[in-house]
C-alpha positions in Angstrom: 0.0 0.0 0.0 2.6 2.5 0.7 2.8 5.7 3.2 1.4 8.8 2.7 4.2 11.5 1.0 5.4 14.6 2.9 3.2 16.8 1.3 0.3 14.8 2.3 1.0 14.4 5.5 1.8 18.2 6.0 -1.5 18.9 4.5 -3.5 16.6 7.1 -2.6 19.4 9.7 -1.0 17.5 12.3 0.9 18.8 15.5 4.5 17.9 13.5 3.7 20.3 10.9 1.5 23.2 12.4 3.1 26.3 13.0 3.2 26.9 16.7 1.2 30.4 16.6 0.9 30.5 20.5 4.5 31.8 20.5 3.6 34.4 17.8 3.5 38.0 18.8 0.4 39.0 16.5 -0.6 40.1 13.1 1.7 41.9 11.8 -0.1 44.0 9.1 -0.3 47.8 7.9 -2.5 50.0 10.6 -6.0 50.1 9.8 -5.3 53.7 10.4 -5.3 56.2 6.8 -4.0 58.9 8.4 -2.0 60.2 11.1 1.3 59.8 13.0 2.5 56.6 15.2 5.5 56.3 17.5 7.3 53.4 17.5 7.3 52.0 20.8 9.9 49.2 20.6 11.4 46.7 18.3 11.2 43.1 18.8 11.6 39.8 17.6 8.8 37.4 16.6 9.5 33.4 16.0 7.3 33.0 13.1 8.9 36.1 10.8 12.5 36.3 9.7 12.1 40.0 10.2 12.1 42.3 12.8 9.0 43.5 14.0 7.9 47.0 15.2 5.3 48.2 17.7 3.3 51.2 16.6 1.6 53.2 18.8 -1.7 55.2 16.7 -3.7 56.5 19.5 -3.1 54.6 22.3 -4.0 51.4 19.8 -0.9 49.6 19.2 0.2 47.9 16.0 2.4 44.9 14.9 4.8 46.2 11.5 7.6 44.7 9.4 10.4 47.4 10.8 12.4 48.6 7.7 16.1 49.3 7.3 17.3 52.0 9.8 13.6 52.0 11.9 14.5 53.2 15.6 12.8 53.6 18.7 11.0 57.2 19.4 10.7 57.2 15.4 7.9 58.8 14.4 5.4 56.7 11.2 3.5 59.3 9.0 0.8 57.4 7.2 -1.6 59.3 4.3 -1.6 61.0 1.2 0.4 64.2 3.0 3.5 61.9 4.3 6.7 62.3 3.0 8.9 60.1 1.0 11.1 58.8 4.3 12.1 55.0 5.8 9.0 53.6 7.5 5.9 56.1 6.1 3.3 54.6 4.7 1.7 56.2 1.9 -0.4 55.0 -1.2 1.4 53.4 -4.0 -0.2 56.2 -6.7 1.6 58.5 -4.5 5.1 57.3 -4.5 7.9 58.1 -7.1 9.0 56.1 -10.0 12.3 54.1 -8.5 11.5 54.5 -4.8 12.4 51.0 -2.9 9.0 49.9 -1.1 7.6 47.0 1.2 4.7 45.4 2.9 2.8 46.6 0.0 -0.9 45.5 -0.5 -2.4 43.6 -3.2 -5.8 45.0 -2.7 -6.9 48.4 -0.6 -6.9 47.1 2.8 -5.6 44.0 2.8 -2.7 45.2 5.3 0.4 44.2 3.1 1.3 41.2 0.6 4.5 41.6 -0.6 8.0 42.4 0.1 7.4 41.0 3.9 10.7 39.1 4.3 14.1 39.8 5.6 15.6 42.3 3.2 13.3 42.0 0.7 11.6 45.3 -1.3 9.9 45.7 -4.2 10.8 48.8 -6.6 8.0 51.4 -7.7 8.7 51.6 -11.8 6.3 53.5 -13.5 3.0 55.6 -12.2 -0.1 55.3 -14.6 -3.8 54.1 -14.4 -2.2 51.5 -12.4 1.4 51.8 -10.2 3.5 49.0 -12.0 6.0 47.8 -9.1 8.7 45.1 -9.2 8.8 42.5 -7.3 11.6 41.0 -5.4 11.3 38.2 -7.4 12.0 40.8 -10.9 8.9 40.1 -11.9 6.6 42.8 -12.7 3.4 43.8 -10.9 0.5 46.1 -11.2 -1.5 47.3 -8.5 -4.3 49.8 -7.3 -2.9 53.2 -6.6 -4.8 53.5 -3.6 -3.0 49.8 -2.6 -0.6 51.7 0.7 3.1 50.1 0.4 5.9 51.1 3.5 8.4 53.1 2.2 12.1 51.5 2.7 13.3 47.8 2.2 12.7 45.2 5.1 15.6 44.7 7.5 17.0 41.6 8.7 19.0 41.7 5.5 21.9 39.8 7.0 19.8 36.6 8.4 21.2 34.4 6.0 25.1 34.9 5.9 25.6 33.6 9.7 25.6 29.9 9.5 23.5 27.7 11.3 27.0 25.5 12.0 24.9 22.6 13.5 22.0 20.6 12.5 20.3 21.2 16.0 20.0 25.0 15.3 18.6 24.3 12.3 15.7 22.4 13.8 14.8 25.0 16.2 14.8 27.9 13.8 11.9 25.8 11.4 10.2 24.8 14.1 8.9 28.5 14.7 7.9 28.1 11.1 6.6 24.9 10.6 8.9 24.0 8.3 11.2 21.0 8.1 14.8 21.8 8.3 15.8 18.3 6.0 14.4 17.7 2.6 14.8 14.4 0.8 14.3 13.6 -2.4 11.6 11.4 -4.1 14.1 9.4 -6.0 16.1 8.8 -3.1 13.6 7.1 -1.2 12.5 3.0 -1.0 9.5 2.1 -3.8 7.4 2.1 0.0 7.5 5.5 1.2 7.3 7.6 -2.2 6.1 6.7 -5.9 8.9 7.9 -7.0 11.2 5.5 -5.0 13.0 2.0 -5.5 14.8 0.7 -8.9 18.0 -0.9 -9.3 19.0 2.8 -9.8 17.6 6.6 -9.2 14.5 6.9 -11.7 11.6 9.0 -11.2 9.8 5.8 -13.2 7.2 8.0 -15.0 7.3 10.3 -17.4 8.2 13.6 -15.3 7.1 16.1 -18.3 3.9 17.3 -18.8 1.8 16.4 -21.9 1.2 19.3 -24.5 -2.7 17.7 -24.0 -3.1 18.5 -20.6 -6.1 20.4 -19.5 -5.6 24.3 -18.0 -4.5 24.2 -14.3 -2.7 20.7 -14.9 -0.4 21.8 -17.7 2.1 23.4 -14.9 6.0 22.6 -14.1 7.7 21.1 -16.9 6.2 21.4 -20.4 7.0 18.4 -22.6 9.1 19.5 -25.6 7.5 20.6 -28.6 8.4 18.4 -31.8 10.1 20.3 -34.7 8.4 22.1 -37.3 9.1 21.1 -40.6 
């Protein structure tokens, strides 16, 4: 009969695979707030973001951010059309210059920030229109609402991944906080029981691993079977 795959298991949502969100600090979104001026409180560190995270205060209502590159305490956060263009104001994307290094920016008005949310990650604001084209950290190229607010600055934590982990234990505990697991093994590598893709008298997936030209829309992903040559 087999075992159940990795990805099955994960998606059965048991304890091994959860993320442990009773050590998390919050949501960490955009302020519901459109305009006004926040103090950040402190700066602090939250197991299930690779980021720091900064506390807002709007009000005497306090607020869970992605802190940016050079965010302090006692810093004041503008957010609205009238903030200017400085690390840590929020403003909306239609008002933000061509070539201006954003994050946490929203997909949709409201939606409290989609993208660029990592450590060190930022998207780039390229060209102002109808719609605020933006590019992604990934160099791919988006367009948004220009009433979509973005965080002006890049995300810091841009260092996290030159220090080592040195041991495999570290490793462990720093993808626990994320539900992730820290040691990935291939299908191939595996016995015929525990993965389809496993056993042979050497490593073979065993099937063919392309994807036929006649698949249907929403199967025809990952790799494309090559296209025979026109005459």
């Amino acid at each position: 009969m087999g075992k159940r795959i990795i990805p099955q298991r994960r998606g059965h949502g048991s304890s091994n695979y959860r993320s442990p969100s009773h050590r998390h600090k919050g949501e960490v979104r955009l302020p519901k707030v459109r305009e006004g001026v926040g103090r950040v409180i402190d700066i602090i560190h939250d197991p299930g973001h690779t980021a720091p995270i900064a506390v807002v205060d709007f009000n005497g209502i306090k607020y869970h951010v992605v802190a940016v590159q050079g965010m302090y305490v006692n810093q004041e956060i503008a957010i609205g059309p009238s903030a200017p263009i400085a690390p840590g104001n929020i403003l909306p994307a239609g008002l933000i210059p061509e070539g201006t290094e954003i994050c946490c920016v929203e997909i949709k008005p409201g939606d409290g920030g989609k993208i660029a949310r990592s450590a060190g990650s930022r998207a780039v604001v390229v060209s102002q229109g109808e719609k605020t084209t933006i590019r992604l950290p990934s160099d791919a190229f988006k367009t948004i609402s220009p009433d979509c607010m973005a965080m002006i600055g890049s995300v810091a934590g841009s260092g996290r991944v030159e220090k080592p982990f040195a041991k495999a234990g570290n490793k462990v505990r720093a993808y626990r906080s994320k539900a992730k697991k820290p040691i990935k093994v291939r299908g191939i590598a595996m016995n015929a029981v525990n993965h389809p893709h496993g056993g042979g008298s050497h490593q073979h997936v065993g099937v063919p691993s392309t994807v036929p030209a006649s698949a249907p829309p929403g199967r025809k992903v990952g790799r494309l079977s090559p296209k025979k040559k026109k005459r």
